[in-house]
Legacy VTK file of the C-alpha trace (Angstrom):
# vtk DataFile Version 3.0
C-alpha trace
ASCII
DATASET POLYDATA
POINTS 263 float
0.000 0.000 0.000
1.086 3.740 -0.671
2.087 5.788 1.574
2.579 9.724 0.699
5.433 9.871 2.914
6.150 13.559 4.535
9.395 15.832 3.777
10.592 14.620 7.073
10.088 11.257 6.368
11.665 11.498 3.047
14.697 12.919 4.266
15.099 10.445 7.434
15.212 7.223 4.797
17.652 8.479 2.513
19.792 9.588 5.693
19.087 6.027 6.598
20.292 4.717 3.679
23.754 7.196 3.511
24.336 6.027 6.777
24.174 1.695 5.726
26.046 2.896 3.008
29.059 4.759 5.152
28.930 1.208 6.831
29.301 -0.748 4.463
32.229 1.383 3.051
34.110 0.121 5.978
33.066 -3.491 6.822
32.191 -5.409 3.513
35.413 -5.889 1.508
33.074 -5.884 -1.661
32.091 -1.894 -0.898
35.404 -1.313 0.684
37.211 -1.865 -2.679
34.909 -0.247 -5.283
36.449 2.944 -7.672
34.762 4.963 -9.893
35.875 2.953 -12.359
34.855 -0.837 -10.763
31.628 1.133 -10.372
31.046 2.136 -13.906
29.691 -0.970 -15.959
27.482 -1.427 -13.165
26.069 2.166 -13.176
25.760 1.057 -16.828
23.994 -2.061 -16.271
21.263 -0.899 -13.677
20.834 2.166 -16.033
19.901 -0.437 -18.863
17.421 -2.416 -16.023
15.619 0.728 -14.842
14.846 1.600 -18.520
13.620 -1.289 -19.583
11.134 -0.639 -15.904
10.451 2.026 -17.465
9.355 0.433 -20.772
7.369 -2.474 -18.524
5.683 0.353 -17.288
6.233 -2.115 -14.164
5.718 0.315 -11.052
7.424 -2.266 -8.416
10.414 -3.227 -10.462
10.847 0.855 -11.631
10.630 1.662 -7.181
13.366 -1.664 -7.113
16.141 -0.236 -9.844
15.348 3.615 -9.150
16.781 2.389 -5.639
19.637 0.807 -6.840
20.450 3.802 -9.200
20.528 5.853 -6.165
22.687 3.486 -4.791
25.365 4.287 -7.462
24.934 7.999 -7.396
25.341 7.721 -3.234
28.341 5.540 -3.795
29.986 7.867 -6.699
29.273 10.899 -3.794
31.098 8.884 -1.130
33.835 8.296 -3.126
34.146 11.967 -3.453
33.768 12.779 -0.168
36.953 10.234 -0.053
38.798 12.274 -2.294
37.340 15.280 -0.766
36.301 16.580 -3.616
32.822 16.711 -2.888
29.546 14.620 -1.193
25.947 14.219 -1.551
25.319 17.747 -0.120
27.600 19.202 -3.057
25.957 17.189 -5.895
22.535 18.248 -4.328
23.143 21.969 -4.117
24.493 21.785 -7.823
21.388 20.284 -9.044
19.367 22.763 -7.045
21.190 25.677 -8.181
21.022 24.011 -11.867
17.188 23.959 -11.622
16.653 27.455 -10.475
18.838 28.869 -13.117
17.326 26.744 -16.153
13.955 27.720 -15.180
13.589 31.121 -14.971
10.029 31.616 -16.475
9.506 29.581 -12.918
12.389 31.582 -10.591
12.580 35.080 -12.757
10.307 37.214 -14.906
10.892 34.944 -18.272
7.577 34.538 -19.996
6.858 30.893 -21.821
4.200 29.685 -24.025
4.614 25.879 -23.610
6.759 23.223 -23.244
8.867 24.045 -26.725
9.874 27.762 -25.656
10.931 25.817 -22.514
13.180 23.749 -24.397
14.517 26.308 -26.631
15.147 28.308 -23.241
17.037 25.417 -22.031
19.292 25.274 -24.274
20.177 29.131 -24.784
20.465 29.343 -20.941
23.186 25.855 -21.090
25.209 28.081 -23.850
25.666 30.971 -20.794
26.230 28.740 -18.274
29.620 29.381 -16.339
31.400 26.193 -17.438
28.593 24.781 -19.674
28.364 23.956 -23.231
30.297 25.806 -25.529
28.382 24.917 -28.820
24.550 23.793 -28.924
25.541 20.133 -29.493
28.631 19.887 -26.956
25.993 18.767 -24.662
25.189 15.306 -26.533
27.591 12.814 -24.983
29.786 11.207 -27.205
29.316 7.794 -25.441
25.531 7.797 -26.243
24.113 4.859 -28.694
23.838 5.923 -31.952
20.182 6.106 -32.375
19.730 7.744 -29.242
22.258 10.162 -30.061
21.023 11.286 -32.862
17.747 11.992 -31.803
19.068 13.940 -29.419
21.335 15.907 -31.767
18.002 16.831 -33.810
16.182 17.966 -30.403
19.003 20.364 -29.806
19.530 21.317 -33.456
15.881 22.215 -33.583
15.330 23.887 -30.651
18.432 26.226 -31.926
15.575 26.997 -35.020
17.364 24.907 -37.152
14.456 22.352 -37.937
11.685 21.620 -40.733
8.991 24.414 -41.389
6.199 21.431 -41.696
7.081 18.071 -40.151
5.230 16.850 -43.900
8.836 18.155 -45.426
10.595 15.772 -44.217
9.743 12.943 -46.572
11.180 14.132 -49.462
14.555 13.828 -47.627
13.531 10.438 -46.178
12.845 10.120 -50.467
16.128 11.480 -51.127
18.111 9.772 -48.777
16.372 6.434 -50.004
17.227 6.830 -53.858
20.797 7.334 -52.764
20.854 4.031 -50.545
19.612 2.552 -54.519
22.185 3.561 -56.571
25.115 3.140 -54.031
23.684 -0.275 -53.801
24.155 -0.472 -57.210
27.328 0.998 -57.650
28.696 -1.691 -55.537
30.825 0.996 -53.041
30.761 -0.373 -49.586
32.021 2.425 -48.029
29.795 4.544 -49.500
26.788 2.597 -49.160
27.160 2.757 -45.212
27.214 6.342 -45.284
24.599 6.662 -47.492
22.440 3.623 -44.730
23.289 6.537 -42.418
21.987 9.128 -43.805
18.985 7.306 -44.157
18.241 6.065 -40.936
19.190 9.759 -39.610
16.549 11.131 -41.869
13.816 8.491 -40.519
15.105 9.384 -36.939
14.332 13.055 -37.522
10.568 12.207 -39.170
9.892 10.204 -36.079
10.727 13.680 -33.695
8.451 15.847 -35.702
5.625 13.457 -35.589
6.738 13.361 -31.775
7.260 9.613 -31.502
10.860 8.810 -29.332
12.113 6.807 -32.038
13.964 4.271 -29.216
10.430 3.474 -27.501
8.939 2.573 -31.414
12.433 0.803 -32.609
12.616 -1.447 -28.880
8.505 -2.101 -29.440
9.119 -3.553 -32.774
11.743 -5.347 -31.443
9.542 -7.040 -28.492
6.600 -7.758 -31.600
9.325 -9.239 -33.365
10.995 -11.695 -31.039
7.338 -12.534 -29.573
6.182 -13.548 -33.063
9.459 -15.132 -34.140
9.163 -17.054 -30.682
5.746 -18.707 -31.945
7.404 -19.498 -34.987
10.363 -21.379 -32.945
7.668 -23.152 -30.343
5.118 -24.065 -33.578
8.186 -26.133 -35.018
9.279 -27.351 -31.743
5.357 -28.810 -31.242
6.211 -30.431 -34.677
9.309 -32.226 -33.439
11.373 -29.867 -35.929
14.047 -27.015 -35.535
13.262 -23.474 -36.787
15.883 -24.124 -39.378
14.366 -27.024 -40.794
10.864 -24.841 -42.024
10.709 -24.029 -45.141
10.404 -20.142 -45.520
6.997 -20.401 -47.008
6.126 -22.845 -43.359
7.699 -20.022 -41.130
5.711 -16.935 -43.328
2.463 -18.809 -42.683
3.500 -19.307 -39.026
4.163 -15.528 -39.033
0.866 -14.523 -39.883
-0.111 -16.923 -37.717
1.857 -15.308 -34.696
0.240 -11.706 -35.911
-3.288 -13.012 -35.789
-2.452 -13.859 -32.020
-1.054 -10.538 -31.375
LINES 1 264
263 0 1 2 3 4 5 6 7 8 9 10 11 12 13 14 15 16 17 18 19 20 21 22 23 24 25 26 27 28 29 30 31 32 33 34 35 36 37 38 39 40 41 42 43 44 45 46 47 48 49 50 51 52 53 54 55 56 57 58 59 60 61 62 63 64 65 66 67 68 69 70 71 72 73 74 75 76 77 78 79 80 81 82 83 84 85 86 87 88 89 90 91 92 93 94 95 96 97 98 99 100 101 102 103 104 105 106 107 108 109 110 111 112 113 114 115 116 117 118 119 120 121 122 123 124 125 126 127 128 129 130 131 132 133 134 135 136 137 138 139 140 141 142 143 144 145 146 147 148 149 150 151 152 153 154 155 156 157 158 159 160 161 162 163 164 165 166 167 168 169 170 171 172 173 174 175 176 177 178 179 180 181 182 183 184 185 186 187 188 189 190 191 192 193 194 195 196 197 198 199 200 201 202 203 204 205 206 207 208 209 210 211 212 213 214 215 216 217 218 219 220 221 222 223 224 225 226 227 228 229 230 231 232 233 234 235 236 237 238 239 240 241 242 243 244 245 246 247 248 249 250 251 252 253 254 255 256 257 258 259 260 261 262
């Protein structure tokens, strides 16, 4: 059952929690020995688990790895209190201070619209930060998957006005981009070809943000309708007594449809 816990409250269970973790830090030889670096693929892993929570839309399991999320960014601030660099009051007061100053039609006198002139405020305001991006796109992490990153280099680009008058105009470059895929397919230059794949994809990437669809949610839910249909096709042959790889493609196309009639 849910409980609206009080400000109090709050604050009293994630002192609780600093304080198992200080513990810890001291008496477990696992905690005792962790870096920044031992840390990282971790970070990276429970990152991964509380997105696909997210996708789920699986309220328990998103409470479970937002916990263990917090874990790392508690651990990360006790290793800096180590260092004495900073703690969890510094990385606090940062993000507080970040908040106020990126949201000054909330803090100041700025006047917005809607969401978009928030966005577009966002990113004029990261430009004058002291110690903030120097370009628009500085801020997209180099690290990010490719698909992701793109998207996100579109977002920025766009909210800097460079972006499509009608989100209708961007098919003739999806058009484009897909004629020029044809003839470097033709042409037989690999190199080329891969560039030109790129282009392509980037161009469907940026048709998916105007038509506001997060083109990672639609890619990852074709991804789940595709291995749950390909999985019927695997279990129909295994009722059979066969291997997948011993259908004909004609058997595993019927058994397709089959699988999308199920939904």
């Amino acid at each position: 059952m849910y409980k609206n816990h009080t400000r109090e409250e709050k604050i009293e269970a994630l002192g609780r929690v600093i304080d198992t973790l200080d513990i810890l830090r001291v008496q477990c030889p696992w905690d005792a020995k962790q870096t920044n670096e031992s840390l990282r693929p971790n970070t990276i892993e429970e990152t991964y688990e509380l997105a696909q929570a997210l996708l789920d839309n699986d309220d328990a399991n998103i409470c479970k790895e937002l916990g263990d999320v917090l874990l790392h960014v508690l651990f990360y601030s006790k290793i800096g209190s180590e260092k004495e660099q900073f703690d969890i009051a510094d990385v606090a007061d940062r993000l507080n201070e970040k908040l106020i100053f990126r949201h000054p039609h909330i803090f100041g006198d700025v006047k917005v619209n809607d969401a978009h002139d928030v966005e577009q405020n966002w990113e004029q305001i990261k430009l004058r930060e002291k110690g903030g991006n120097r370009t628009v796109l500085a801020g997209v992490p180099d690290a990010l998957p490719a698909l992701v990153k793109a998207f996100r280099i579109q977002e920025k680009a766009a909210n800097a006005g460079f972006d499509w008058e009608k989100p209708e105009d961007v098919w003739e470059k999806v058009a484009e981009e897909t004629s020029e895929v044809g003839a470097e397919i033709a042409s037989g230059d690999r190199d080329a070809l891969e560039a030109e794949f790129g282009d392509l994809l980037f161009a469907v990437i940026n048709a998916a943000r105007l038509y506001k669809i997060n083109p990672e949610n639609a890619l990852e839910r074709t991804n789940r309708k595709f291995i749950s249909r390909f999985n019927f096709i695997e279990s129909q042959a295994a009722a059979q007594g066969r291997k997948i790889g011993e259908l004909t493609l004609d058997e595993m196309e019927a058994l397709w449809q089959q699988a999308k009639l199920n939904k």
